[in-house]
C-alpha positions as a Markdown table, in Angstrom:
| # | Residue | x | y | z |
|---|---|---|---|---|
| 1 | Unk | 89.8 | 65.9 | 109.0 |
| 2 | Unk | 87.4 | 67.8 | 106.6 |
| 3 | Unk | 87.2 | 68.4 | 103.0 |
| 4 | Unk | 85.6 | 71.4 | 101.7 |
| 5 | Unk | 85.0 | 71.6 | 97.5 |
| 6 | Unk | 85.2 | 75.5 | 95.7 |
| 7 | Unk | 83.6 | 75.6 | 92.6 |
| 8 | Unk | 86.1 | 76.8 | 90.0 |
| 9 | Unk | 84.2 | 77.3 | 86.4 |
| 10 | Unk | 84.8 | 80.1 | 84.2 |
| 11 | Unk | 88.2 | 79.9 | 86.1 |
| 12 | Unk | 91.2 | 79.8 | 83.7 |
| 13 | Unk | 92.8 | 76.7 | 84.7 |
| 14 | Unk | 96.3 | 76.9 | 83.6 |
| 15 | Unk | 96.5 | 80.5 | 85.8 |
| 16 | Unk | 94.7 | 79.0 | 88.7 |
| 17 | Unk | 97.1 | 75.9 | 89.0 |
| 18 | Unk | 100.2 | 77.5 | 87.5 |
| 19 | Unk | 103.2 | 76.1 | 85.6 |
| 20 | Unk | 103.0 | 72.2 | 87.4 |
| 21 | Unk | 100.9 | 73.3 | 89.4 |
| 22 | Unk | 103.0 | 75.1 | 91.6 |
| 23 | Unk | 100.6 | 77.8 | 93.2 |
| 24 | Unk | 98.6 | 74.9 | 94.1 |
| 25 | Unk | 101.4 | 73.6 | 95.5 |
| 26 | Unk | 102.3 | 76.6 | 97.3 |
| 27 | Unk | 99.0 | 77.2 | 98.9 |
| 28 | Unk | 99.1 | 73.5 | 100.1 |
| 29 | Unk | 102.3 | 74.3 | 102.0 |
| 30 | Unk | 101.3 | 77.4 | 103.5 |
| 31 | Unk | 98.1 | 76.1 | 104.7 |
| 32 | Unk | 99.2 | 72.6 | 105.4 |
| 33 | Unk | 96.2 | 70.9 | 103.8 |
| 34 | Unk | 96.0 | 68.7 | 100.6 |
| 35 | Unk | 94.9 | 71.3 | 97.7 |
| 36 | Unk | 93.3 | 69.2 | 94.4 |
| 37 | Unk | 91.9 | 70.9 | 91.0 |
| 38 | Unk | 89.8 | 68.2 | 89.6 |
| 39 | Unk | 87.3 | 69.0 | 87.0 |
| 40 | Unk | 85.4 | 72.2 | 87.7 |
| 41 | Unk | 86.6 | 71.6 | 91.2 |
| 42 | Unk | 89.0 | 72.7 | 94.2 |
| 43 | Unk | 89.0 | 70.6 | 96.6 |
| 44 | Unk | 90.6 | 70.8 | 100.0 |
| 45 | Unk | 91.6 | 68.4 | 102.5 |
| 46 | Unk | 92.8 | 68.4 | 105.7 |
| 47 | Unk | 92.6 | 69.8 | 109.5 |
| 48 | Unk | 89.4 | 72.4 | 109.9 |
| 49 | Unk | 91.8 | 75.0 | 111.1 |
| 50 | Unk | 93.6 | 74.4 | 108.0 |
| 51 | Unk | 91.2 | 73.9 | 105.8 |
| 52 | Unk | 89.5 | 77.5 | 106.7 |
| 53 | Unk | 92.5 | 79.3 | 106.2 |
| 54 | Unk | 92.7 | 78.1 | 102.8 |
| 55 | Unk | 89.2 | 78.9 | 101.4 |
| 56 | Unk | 89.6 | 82.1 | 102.0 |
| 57 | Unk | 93.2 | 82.2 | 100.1 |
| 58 | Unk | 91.7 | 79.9 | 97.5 |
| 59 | Unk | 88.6 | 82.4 | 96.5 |
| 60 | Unk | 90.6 | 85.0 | 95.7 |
| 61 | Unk | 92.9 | 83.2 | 93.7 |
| 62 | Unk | 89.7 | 81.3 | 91.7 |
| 63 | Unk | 88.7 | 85.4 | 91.2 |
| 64 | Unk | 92.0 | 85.8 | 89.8 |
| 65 | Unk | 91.5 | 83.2 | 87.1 |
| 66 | Unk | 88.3 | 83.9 | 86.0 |
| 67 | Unk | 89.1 | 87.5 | 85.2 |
| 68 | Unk | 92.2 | 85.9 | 83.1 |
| 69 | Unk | 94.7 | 87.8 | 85.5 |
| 70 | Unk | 98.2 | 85.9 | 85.7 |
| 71 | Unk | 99.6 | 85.4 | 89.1 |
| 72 | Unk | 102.4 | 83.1 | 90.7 |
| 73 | Unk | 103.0 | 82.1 | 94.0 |
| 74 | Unk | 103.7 | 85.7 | 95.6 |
| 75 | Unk | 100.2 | 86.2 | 95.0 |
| 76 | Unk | 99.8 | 83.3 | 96.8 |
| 77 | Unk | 101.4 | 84.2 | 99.8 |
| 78 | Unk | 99.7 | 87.5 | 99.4 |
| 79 | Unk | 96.3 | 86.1 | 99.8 |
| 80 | Unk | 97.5 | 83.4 | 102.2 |
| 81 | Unk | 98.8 | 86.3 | 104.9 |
| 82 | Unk | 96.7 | 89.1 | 104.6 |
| 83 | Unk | 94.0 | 86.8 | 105.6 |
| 84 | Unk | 92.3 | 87.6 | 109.1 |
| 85 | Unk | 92.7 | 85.0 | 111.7 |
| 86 | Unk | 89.7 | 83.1 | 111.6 |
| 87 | Unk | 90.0 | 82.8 | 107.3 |
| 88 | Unk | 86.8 | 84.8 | 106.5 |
| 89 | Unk | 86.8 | 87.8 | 104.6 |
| 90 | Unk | 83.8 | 90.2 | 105.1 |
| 91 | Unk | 84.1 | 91.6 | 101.1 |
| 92 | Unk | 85.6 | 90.1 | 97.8 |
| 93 | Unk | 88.8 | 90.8 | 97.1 |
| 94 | Unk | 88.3 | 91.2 | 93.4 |
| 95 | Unk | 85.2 | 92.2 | 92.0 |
| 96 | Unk | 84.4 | 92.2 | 88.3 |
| 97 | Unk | 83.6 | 95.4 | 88.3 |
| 98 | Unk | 87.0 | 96.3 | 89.4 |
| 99 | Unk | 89.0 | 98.9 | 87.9 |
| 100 | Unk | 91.8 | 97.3 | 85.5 |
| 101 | Unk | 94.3 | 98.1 | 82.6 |
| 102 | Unk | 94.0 | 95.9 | 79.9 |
| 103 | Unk | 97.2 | 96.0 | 77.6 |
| 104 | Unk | 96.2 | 94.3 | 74.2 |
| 105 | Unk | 100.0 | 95.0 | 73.1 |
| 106 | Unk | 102.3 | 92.8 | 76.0 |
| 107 | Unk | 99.1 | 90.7 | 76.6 |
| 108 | Unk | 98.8 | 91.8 | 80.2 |
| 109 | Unk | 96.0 | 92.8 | 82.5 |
| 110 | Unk | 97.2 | 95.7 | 85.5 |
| 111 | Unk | 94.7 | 95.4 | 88.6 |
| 112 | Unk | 95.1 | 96.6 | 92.3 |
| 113 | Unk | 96.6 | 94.0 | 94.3 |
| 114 | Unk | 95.6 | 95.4 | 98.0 |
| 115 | Unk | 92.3 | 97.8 | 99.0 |
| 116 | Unk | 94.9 | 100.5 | 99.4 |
| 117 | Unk | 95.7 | 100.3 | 95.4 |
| 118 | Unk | 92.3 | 99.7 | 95.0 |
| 119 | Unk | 92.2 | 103.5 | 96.2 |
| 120 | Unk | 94.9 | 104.6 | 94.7 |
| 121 | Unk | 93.7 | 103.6 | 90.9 |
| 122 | Unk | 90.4 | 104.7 | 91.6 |
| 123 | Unk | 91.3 | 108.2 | 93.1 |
| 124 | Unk | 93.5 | 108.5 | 89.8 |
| 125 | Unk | 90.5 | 108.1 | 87.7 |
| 126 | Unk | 88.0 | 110.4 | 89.4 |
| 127 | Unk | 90.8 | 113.2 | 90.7 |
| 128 | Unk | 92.4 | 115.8 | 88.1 |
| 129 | Unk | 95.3 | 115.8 | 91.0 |
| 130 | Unk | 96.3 | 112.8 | 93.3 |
| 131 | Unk | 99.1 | 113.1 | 95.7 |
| 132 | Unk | 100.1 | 109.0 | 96.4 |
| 133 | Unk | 102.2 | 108.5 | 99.6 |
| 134 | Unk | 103.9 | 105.5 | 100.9 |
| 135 | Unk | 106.8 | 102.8 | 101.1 |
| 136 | Unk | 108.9 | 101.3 | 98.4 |
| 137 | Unk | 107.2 | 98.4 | 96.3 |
| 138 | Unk | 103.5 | 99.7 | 97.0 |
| 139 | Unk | 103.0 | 100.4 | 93.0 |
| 140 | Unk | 102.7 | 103.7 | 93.3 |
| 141 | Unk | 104.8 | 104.2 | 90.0 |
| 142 | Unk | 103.9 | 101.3 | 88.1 |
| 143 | Unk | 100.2 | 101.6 | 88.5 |
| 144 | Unk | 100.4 | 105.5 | 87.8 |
| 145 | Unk | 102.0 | 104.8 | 84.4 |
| 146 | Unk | 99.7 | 102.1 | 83.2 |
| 147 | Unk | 97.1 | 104.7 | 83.8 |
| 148 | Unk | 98.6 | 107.0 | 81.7 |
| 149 | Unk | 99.3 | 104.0 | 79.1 |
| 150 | Unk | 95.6 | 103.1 | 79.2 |
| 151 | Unk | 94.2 | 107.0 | 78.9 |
| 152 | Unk | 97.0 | 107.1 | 75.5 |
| 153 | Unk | 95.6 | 104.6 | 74.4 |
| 154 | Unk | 91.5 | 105.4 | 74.6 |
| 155 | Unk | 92.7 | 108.9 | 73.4 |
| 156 | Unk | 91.9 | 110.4 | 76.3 |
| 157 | Unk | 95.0 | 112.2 | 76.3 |
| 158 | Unk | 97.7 | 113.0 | 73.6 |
| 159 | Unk | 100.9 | 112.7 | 75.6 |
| 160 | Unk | 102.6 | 111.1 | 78.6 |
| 161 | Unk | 104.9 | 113.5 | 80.9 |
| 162 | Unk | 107.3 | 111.5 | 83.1 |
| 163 | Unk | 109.5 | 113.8 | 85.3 |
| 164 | Unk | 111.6 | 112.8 | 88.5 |
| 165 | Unk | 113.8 | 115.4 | 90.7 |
| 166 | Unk | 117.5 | 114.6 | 89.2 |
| 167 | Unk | 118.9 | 114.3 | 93.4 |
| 168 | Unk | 121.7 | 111.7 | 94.3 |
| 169 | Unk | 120.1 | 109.0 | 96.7 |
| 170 | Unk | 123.1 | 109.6 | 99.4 |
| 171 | Unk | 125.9 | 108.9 | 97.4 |
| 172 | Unk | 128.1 | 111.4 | 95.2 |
| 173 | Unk | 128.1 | 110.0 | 91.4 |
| 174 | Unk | 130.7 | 112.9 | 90.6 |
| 175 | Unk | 131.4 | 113.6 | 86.8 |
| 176 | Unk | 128.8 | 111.5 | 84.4 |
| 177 | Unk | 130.2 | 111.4 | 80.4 |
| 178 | Unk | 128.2 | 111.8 | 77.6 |
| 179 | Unk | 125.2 | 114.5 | 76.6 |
| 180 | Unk | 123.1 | 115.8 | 78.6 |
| 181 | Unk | 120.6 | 113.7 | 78.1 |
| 182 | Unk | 122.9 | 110.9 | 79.0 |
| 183 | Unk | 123.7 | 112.7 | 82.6 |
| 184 | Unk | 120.1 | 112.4 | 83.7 |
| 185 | Unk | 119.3 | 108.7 | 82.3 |
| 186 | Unk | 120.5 | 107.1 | 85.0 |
| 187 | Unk | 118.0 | 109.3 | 87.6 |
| 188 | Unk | 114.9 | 108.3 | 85.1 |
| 189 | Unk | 115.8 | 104.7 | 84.4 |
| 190 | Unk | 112.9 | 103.5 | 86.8 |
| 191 | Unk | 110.4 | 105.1 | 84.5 |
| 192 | Unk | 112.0 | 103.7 | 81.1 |
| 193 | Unk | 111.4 | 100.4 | 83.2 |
| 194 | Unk | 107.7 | 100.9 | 83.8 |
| 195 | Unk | 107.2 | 101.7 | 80.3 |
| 196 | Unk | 108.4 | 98.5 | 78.4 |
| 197 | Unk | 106.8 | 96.6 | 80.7 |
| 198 | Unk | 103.8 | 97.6 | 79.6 |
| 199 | Unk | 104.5 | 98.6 | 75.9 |
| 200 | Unk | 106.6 | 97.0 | 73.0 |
| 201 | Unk | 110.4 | 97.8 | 73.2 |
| 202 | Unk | 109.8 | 99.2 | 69.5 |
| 203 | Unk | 106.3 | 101.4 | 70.3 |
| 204 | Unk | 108.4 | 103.3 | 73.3 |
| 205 | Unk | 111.3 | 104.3 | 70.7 |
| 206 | Unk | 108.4 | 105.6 | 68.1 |
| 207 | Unk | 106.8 | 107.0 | 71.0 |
| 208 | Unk | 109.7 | 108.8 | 72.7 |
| 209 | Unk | 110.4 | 109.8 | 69.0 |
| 210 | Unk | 107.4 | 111.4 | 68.0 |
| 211 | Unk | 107.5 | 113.0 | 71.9 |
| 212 | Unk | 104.0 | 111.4 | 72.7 |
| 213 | Unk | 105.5 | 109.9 | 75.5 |
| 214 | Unk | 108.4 | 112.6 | 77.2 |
| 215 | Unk | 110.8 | 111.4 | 80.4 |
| 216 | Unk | 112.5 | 114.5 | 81.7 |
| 217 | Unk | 114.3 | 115.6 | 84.7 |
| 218 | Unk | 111.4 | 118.1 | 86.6 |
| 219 | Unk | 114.0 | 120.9 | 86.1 |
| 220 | Unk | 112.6 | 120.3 | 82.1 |
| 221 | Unk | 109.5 | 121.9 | 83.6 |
| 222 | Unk | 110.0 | 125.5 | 84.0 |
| 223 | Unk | 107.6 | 127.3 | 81.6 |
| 224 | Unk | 105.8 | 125.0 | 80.1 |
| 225 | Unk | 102.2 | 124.8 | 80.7 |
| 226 | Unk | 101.0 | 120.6 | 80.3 |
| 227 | Unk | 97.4 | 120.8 | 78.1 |
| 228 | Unk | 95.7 | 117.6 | 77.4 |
| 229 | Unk | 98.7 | 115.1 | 79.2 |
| 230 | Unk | 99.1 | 113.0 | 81.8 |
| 231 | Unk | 101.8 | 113.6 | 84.2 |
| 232 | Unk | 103.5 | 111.9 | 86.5 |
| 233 | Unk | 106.1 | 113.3 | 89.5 |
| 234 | Unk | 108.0 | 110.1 | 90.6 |
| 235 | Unk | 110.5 | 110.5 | 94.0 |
| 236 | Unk | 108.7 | 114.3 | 94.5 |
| 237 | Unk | 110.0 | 113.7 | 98.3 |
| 238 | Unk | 113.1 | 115.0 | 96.5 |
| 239 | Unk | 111.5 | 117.5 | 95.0 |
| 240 | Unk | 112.2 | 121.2 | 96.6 |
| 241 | Unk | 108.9 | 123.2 | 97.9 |
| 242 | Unk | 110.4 | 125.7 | 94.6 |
| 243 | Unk | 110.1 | 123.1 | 92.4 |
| 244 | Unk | 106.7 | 121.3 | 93.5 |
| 245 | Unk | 104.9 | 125.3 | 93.1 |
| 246 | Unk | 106.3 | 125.1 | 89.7 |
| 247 | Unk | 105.3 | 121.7 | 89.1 |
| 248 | Unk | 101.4 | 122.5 | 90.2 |
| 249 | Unk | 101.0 | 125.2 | 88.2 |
| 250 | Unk | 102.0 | 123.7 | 84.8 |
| 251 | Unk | 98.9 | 122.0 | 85.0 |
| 252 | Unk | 96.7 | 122.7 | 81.8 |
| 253 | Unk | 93.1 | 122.1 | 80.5 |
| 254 | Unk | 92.5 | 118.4 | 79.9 |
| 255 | Unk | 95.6 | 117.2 | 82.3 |
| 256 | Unk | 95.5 | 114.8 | 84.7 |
| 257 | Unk | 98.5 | 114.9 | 87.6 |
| 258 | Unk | 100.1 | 111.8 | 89.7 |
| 259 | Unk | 102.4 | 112.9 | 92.3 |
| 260 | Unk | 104.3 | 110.1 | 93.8 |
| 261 | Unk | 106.7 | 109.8 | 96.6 |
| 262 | Unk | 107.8 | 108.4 | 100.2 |
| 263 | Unk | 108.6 | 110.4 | 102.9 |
| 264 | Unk | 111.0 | 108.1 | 104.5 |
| 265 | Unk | 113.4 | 108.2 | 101.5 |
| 266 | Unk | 114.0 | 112.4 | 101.7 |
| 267 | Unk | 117.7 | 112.8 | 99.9 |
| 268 | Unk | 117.5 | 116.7 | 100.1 |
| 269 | Unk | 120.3 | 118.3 | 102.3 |
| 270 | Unk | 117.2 | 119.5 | 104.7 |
| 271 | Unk | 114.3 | 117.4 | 105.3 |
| 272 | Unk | 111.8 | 120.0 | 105.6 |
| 273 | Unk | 112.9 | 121.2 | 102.1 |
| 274 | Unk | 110.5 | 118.7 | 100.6 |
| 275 | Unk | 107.8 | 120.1 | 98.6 |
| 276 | Unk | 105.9 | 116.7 | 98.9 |
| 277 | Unk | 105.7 | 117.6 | 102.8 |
| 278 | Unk | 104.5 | 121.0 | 102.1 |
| 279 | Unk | 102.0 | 120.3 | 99.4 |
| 280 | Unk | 100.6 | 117.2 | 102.3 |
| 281 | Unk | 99.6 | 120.3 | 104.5 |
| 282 | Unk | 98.5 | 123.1 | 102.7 |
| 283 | Unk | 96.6 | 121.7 | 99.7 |
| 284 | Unk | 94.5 | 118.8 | 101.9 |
| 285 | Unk | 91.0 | 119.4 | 101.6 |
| 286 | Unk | 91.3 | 120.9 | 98.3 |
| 287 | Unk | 88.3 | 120.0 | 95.6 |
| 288 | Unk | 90.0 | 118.1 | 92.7 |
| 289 | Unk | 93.3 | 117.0 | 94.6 |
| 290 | Unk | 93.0 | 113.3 | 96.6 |
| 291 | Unk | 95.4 | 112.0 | 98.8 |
| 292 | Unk | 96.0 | 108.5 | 99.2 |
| 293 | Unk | 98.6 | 106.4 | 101.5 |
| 294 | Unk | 99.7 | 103.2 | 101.5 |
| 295 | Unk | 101.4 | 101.1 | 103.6 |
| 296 | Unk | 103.4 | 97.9 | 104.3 |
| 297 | Unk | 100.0 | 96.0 | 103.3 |
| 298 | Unk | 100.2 | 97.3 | 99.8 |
| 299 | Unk | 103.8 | 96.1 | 99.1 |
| 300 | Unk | 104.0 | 93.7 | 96.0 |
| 301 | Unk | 107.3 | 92.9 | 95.7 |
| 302 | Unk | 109.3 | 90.4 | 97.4 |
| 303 | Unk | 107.3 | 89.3 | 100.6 |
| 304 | Unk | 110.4 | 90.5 | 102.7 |
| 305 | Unk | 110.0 | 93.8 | 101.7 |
| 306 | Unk | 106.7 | 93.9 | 103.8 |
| 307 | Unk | 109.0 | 92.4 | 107.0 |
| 308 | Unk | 112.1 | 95.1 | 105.9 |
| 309 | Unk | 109.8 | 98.4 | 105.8 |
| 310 | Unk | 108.1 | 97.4 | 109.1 |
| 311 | Unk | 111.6 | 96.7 | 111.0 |
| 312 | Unk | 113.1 | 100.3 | 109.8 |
| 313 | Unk | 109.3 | 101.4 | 111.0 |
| 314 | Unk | 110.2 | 100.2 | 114.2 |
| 315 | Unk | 113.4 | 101.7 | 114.4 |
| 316 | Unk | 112.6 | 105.2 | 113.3 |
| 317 | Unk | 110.1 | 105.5 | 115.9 |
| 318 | Unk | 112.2 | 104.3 | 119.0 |
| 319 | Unk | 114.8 | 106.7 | 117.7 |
| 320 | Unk | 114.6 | 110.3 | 119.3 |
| 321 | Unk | 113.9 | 112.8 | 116.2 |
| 322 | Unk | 116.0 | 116.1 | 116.4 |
């Protein structure tokens, strides 16, 4: 039996220990040693096998709260299991120099949550064209908005572009009522999701108003050329190799371009009708545009997720490919 004591200061104290303490709690259970904040400390107690596992988990978690970042007990379980065997990490996982969104207006503070977002976020900010690849639940979306958010709000920009391919995810929805602009809601409710997250219910109407902020269907596209914005591609996997040329070439002075999408979710009648595919092999290596993929290890939602992307993994590889 061992105890080993972190020092916590500058650590926020009510995000480190969570509501009744329950991320202490939860470390305590994962690690199976006794996990104690008592003044400007952490201490833990138990077996050294134990005990080593949970320093590790336990640093990154002190980092969390002393940049002010809330977290609850998926984090925890984050930090817990991406931990190597032997509970040492050769870097720190958040650095203070680290590249975050601070949203004054919902009180919240957007950081990378794995190395690959780490990547991604800071490809976005030093690439006029990034091309994001990977799984559901990586962030690919969320974090490409709140850097479009957080360029609105420095005035870097004067307008958000939001556009998604309007394709049926393997089901036939047949006849939709309403406008036109009611037909394609459903296809761009994700982004309308990202954005109140981050913004006031009432500053997205005023901004959708006013057209600083627009959410179209990437059909909307044709002809326009996209000057001082930052735009965003969600699902391009269903976005023909037709429609991803047009897409490219709307770029205008002053615009910054995210291009998101998994290649594993294709909906188009022919797979290798993807324009996400195409642009993957003839524009790598091109000054300007960065590629970045993520993986099972940059999933942030439910901790299934993780164990649900690797089993279809699994699957699609043992399965012979026509």
């Amino acid at each position: 039996m061992i105890e080993h004591r972190l020092e916590t200061e500058g650590a926020d104290y009510l995000l480190l220990a969570g509501v009744n303490d329950i991320n202490l709690q939860e470390l305590s259970r994962l690690c199976g040693c006794r996990v104690i904040l008592r003044g400007d400390e952490l201490i833990l107690s138990g077996e050294l096998a134990d005990v080593e596992r949970a320093v590790g988990a336990a640093r990154r978690l002190i980092d969390l709260a002393r940049l002010g970042t809330s977290f609850g007990i998926e984090e925890v379980r984050r930090a817990v299991t991406e931990l190597p065997p032997n509970g040492r990490r050769e870097e720190v996982l958040v650095r203070p120099d680290e590249r975050r969104v601070y949203l004054a207006a919902t009180k919240k503070v957007i950081g990378p949550k794995s190395d690959g977002q780490r990547a991604y976020m800071d490809a976005i900010a030093q690439h006029d064209i990034v091309v994001a690849i990977g799984p559901a639940g990586t962030g690919k979306t969320y974090l490409a908005v709140a850097m479009a958010v957080d360029a609105l709000r420095k005035n870097r920009i004067k307008r958000i572009i939001l556009a998604r391919p309007a394709v049926e995810a393997g089901e036939n929805l047949g006849f939709l009522p309403g406008d036109l602009q009611e037909k394609v809601d459903p296809y761009l409710r994700p982004l309308y999701d990202a954005l109140q997250d981050m913004m006031p219910s009432d500053w997205v109407r005023r901004a959708l108003e006013s057209r600083t902020i627009e959410i179209a269907p990437l059909a909307y596209m044709r002809g326009r050329t996209l000057a001082d914005a930052f735009v965003i591609l969600d699902e391009a996997q269903n976005a023909s190799t037709m429609q991803m040329k047009m897409f490219l070439t709307r770029l205008g002075l002053n615009s910054r371009v995210v291009i998101t999408g998994d290649k594993t979710q294709i909906d188009l009648p022919r797979r290798d009708d993807s324009g996400l595919l195409q642009i993957e092999r003839i524009l790598r290596g091109i000054e300007g545009i960065g590629f970045i993929y993520l993986d099972a290890l940059d999933v942030v939602r439910h901790r299934l997720v993780k164990d649900i992307i690797r089993a279809y993994a699994v699957t699609d590889d043992s399965e012979p490919q026509p």
